[in-house]
Structure formats: C-alpha cells, structure tokens
C-alpha positions as CSV (number, residue, x, y, z in Angstrom):
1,X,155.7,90.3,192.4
2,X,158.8,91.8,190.2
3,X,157.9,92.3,186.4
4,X,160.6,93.6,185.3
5,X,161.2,90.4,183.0
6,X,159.2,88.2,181.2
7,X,161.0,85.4,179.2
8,X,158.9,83.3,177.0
9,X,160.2,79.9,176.9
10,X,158.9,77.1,174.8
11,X,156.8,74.5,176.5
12,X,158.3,71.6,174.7
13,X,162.1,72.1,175.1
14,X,164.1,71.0,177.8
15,X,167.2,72.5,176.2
16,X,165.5,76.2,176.4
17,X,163.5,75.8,179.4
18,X,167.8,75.0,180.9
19,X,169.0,77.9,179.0
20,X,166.2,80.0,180.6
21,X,166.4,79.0,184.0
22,X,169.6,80.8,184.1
23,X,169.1,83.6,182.2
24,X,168.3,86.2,185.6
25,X,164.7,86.6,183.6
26,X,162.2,87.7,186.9
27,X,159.6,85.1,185.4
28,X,159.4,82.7,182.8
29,X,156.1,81.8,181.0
30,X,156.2,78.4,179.7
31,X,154.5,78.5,176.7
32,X,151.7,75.7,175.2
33,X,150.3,78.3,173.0
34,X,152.7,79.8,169.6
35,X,155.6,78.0,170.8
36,X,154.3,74.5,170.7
37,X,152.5,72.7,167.9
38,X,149.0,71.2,168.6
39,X,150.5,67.8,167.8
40,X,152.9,68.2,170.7
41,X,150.8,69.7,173.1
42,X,150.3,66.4,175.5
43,X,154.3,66.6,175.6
44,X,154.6,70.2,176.1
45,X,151.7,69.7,179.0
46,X,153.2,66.5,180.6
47,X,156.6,68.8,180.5
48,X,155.6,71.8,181.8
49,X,154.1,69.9,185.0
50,X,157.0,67.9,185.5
51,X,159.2,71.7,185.2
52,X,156.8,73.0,187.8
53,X,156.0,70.0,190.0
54,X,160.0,69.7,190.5
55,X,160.5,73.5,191.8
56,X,158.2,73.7,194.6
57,X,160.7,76.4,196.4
58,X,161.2,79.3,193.4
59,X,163.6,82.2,193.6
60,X,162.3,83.1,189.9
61,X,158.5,83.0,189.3
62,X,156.9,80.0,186.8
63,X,153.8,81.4,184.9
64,X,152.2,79.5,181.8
65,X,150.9,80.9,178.7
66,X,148.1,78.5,177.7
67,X,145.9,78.5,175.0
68,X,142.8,80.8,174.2
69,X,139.8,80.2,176.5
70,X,137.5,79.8,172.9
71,X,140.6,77.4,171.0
72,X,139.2,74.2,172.9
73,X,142.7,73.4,174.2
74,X,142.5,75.6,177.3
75,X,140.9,73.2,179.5
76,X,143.2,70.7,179.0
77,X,146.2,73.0,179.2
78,X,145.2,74.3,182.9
79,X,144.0,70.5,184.0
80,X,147.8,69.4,183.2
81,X,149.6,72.3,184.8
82,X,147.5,73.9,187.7
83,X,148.4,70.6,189.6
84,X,152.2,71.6,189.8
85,X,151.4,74.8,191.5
86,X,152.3,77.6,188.4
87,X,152.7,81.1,189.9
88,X,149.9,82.4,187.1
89,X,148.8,81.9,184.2
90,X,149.2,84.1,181.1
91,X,146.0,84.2,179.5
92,X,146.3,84.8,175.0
93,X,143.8,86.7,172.9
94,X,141.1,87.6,176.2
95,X,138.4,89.4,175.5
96,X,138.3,91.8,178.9
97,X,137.1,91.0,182.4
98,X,134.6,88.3,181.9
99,X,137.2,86.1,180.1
100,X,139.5,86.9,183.3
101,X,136.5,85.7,185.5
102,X,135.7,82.7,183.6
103,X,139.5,81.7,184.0
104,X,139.1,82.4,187.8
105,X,135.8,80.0,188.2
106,X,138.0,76.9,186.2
107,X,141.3,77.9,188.3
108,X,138.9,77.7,191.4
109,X,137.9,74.5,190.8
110,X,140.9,73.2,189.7
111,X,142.9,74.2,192.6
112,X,140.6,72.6,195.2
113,X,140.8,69.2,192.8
114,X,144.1,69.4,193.1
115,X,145.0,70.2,196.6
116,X,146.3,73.9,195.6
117,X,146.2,76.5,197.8
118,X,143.0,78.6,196.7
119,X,143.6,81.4,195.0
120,X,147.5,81.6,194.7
121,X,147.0,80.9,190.7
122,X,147.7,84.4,189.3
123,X,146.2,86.0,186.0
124,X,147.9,88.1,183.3
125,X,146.3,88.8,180.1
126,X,147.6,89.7,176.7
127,X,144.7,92.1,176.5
128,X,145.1,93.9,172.8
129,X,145.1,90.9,170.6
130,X,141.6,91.0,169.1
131,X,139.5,94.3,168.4
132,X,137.1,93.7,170.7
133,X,140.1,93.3,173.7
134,X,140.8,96.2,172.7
135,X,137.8,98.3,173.7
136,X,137.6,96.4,177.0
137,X,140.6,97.2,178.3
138,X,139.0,99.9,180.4
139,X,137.3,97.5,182.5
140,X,139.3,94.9,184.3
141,X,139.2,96.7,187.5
142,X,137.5,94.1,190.2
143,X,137.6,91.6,187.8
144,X,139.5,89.3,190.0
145,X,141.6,89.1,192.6
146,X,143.9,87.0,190.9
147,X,144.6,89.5,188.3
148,X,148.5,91.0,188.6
149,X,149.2,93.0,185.4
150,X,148.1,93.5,181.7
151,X,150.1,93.0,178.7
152,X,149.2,94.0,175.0
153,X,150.7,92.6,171.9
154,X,150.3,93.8,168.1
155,X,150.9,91.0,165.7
156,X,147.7,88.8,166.5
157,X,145.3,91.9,166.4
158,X,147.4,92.8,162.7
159,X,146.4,89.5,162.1
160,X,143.0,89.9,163.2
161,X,141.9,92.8,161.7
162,X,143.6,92.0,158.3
163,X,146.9,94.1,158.4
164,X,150.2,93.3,156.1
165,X,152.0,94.9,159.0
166,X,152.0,96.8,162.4
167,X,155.2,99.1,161.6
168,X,155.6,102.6,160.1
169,X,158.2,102.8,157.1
170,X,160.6,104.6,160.2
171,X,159.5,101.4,162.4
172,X,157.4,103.3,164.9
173,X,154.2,101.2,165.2
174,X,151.1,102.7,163.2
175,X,148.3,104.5,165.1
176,X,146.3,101.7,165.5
177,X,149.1,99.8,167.7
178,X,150.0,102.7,169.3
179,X,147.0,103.2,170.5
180,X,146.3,99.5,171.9
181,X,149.8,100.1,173.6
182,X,148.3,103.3,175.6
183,X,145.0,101.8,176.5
184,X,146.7,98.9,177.8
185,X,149.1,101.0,180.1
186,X,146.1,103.2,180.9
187,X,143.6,100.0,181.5
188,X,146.3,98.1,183.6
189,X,146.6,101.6,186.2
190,X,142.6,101.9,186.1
191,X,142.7,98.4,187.5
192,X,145.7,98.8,189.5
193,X,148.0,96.6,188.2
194,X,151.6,97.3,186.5
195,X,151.6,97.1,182.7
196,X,154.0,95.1,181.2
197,X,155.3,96.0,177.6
198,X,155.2,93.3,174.8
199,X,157.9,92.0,172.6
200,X,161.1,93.7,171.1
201,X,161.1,91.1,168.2
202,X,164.6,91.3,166.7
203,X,166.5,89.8,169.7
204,X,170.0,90.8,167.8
205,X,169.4,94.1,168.0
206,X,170.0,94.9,171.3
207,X,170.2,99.3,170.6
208,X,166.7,99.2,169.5
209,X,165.7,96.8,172.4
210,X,167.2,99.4,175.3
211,X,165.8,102.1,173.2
212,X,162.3,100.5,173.5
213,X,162.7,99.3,177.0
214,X,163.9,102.6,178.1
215,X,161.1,104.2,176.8
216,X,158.2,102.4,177.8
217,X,159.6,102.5,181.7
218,X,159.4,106.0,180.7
219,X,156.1,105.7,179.9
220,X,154.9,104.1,183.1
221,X,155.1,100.3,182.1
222,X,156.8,98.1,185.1
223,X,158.5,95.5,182.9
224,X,159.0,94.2,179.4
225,X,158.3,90.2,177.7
226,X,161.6,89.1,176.4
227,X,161.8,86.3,173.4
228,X,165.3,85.3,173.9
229,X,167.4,85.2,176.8
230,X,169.9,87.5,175.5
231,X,167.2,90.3,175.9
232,X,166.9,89.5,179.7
233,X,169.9,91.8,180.8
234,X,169.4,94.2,179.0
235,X,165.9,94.9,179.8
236,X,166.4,94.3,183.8
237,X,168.8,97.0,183.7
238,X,166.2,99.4,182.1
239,X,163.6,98.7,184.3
240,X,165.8,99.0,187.3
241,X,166.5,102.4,189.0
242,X,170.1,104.1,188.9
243,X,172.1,105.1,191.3
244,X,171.5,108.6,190.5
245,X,167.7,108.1,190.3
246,X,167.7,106.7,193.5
247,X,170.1,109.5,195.2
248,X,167.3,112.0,193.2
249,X,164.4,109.9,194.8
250,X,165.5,109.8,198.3
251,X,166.3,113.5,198.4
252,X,162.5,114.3,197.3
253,X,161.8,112.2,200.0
254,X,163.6,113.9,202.0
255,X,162.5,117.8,201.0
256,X,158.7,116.8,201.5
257,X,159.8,115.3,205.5
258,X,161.7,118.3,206.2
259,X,158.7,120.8,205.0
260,X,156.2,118.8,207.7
261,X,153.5,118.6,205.5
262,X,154.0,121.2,203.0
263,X,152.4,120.7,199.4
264,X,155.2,121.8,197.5
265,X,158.9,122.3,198.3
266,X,161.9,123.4,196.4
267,X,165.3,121.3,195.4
268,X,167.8,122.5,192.8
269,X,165.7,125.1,192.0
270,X,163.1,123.2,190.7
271,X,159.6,122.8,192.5
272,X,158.1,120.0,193.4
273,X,154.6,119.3,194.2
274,X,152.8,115.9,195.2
275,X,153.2,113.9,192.1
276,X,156.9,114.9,192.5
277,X,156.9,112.7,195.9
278,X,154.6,110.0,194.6
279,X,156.9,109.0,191.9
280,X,159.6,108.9,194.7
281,X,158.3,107.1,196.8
282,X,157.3,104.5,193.8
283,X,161.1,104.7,192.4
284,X,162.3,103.7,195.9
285,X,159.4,100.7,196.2
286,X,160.6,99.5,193.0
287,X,164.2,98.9,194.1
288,X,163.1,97.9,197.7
289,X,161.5,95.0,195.7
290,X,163.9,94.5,193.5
C-alpha cells in the first residue's frame, strides 16, 4: 500500500466525496466520525456503503474513519460499511493493541457475515489522541495482521488533557505534541509499519504545509493526512523521491555491488556504510511502488 496521501472526506457529502475522487489523493478515508453529525450518521453510513459497494475495482484505496470503539456508534458504523468491501478502516482515539485486536475479532466476524474475503479489512489507528494512547504506542507490534501504519493527531489529546492549545507562540507544537509525534513514528517502525503524519490544518497555506511535509519525510514518516484536496499535490510531491535522490540512490546501490560485499565504500568522497545502502534501497522501493 502507498501512503503518501490521506484525504479526509466527509461521509455525508456527495459533492466532496466527487471533488475528492479526483483529487490524485493515494487514499481517501470516508469519514463517520468529526465530519458527520450523530443525527446524520444513518445517511453518512447508507452513503458511504453505496460509495464503496459501487467501486469494487479501485486504482485509489477507500478506508473509513469510524467512530471510537467506547462512543457506542462503532458497531453500527463497521455493520454498514464492512459489507461494501472498505480497504481499512481508520480507527479514532485507540487506546494501543488491544483496541486494534478487539477491532480485528468484530472485522472477523463481520467479513464472514458478509461474504468478505477474510482478513483484507486493513487497520490504521490515530494512536496519540488520549494520554493513555500515548504510552501504548510502544506496543502494537503483533497486534494484528491487519495493522498497516499508525497515525497521531494533537487536538483531541489537547482536548483530553485540558489544553487551550497545542502550538508554541513561533507555531512549533509544544513538548507534549512533539513528543506524541516521535513515539508515534518510533511505535509505528517497532511494529513495522510506515507512520503517517497528521494534519497541516490551514489548508491556504500551502509554504507551511510543504515545509511540514518536507520535514516529517525527513523524519522518517511515509505519508501525510490531507484536509482539503488542495493539500493533495503538494504533499505527493514531498513524499515522492526526486530525480536527483533517485540518481543519488541508485549509485549507492551501485558502490555497495561493485565492492562485493564490502561494509563500507566511498562515493564523492563521502563514506558510506550499511545504513547508507539501506536507505537506498528504501528510496528506490518507494518509487518502485509509487
């Protein structure tokens, strides 16, 4: 799977679920949870199904954000949309691997009710929004099969712990964000899944938004959740390897085959040891895939 992408798209709106069809977005998650008001969730449900149930043959993957596991709604939001065959399902405010195994045991069961090919229901979590998500997100590894990446977010957990805001007077998130943001990229490679970066939330500005993207690819993240289509472009060609990366890449490559086996090898003068290759070899997968 390509995460380069993530475009939230309200459940409830066939005008925005058009727009973001098109918008070259890797996934969409069709959201029933902050998009969608509990008074319109039986539309957003029925809607979502009928979204899903009419693209059996996909060249741009269909996840759904659903509701918490402890809101009461969950149930009912996987019973309406496991049956048109989502790619996964992006799991709100879990509480670490047993949430992601208790979503596993209902997907299960669903799927076989439903005539769904066991297993292919994929998991992400938005593993950061509650303090106590927080301090599990060392231990998703072998949680599931099912589970393909970890995302954070940082205004639910200011909401949960009481904050007037996330954000540094310079904008920089304070400590305590930062520091979900790190455990989630470290907590998603324990596990070995990518980690996908949370919202830019100012969708006009689109400096700040490559500036972000740039720098958690940087970082190690694999992809980015967008909030408006606009962002889409913008953060694909972030997470996408250059030209000139990709000439760099192939020539590591390249040093390591022609030193048969050496451990470290020299190009430009620089040397280059087995990280060096690794992160070759990974800049090369990643446009393979791409």
């Amino acid at each position: 799977m390509i995460f380069r992408s993530l475009l939230f798209v309200p459940g409830d709106s066939e005008r925005k679920l058009a727009k973001g069809e098109t918008s070259g977005a890797d996934a969409l998650v069709l959201d029933l949870e902050d998009a969608v008001d509990v008074s319109r969730l039986p539309v957003a449900r029925e809607m979502v199904h009928q979204y899903l149930a009419s693209r059996p043959s996909r060249t741009q993957a269909l996840w759904v954000r659903i509701n918490p596991l402890d809101s009461g709604l969950a149930l009912d939001d996987l019973a309406a949309v496991v049956r048109g065959r989502p790619d996964g399902i992006l799991l709100p405010k879990g509480s670490g691997a047993a949430h992601i195994e208790l979503l596993d045991h209902y997907l299960a069961a669903l799927e076989i009710r439903d005539g769904v090919e066991p297993g292919s229901v994929s998991i992400i979590p938005v593993a950061s929004e509650t303090p106590t998500a927080v301090f599990a997100l060392g231990g998703y590894k072998n949680s599931s099969p099912r589970l393909k990446a970890l995302t954070w977010g940082a205004e639910d957990l200011a909401a949960a712990i009481g904050a007037s805001t996330n954000r540094l007077e310079n904008g920089e998130y304070e400590f305590t964000y930062q520091l979900a943001r790190s455990l989630c990229l470290l907590g998603a490679h324990a596990a070995g899944v990518p980690a996908i970066d949370t919202i830019w939330g100012n969708f006009k500005d689109t400096k700040g938004l490559h500036n972000d993207a740039t720098l958690a690819r940087k970082a190690g993240f694999a992809g980015k959740i967008a909030i408006h289509p606009d962002q889409v472009p913008i953060i694909n060609e972030a997470f996408t390897p250059d030209e000139a990366e990709l000439r760099h890449a192939q020539q590591v490559v390249q040093a390591f085959e022609d030193a048969q086996g050496a451990g470290t090898v020299q190009l430009d003068g620089q040397m280059l040891d087995r990280p060096h290759l690794k992160q070759a070899l990974q800049t090369l997968a990643m446009r393979a895939r791409i």
